[in-house]
Steps between C-alpha positions, in 0.01 A plus 500: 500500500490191222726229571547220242574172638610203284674154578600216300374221584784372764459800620133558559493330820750772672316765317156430704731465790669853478142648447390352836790652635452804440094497511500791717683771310295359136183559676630834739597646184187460260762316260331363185636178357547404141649210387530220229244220457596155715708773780177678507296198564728344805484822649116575455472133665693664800259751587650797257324745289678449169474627104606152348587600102619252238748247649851519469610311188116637336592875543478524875872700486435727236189557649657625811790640284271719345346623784835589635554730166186654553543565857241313634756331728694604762681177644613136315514230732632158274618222661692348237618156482871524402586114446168441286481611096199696407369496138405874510828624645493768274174658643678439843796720412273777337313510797865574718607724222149736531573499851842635475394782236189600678669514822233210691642323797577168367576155810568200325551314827344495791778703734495789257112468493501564917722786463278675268162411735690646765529826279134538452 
């Protein structure tokens, strides 16, 4: 299974958090983690084996968006920081919408993103 991880940057902090949580079931489960640039590099720093593409606002989201259309992902875990603007918002909302048409599990917060580890 490929899970894609990305955090904006209040966010990142809770990401690397969430993974330690749930360290067990990532490793159990052989899961392989993609994610953008500066996510990828706060959660390499914790001990995780991680595909780090382009940051976020550099292409990180299409990136992963693309992946997603290709099915080369299974699961979208974003913590998204709601109160914050975000230059490449519309890369953001592609990335939700290629979820939605390619049916990919999509948390956007971290409750819905322990529901879905609980479904693995």
């Amino acid at each position: 299974m490929i899970i894609a991880i990305i955090a904006h940057d209040g966010k990142k902090a809770e990401m690397v958090q969430f993974l330690n949580e749930h360290r067990d079931i990532l490793l159990q489960k052989k899961i392989v983690l993609i994610s953008t640039g500066t996510t990828g590099e706060k959660v390499s720093k914790a001990g995780f084996e991680v595909n780090a593409l382009l940051s976020g606002p550099l292409g990180g989201d299409a990136q992963i968006a693309a992946r997603v259309a290709e099915g080369q992902c299974d699961m979208v875990l974003f913590f998204r920081d709601p109160l914050d603007r975000h230059p490449h918002e519309p890369d953001i909302l592609m990335l939700m919408r290629l979820c939605d048409v390619h049916d990919v599990p999509l948390a956007t917060n971290p409750a819905t993103a322990n529901l879905l580890m609980k479904s693995i």
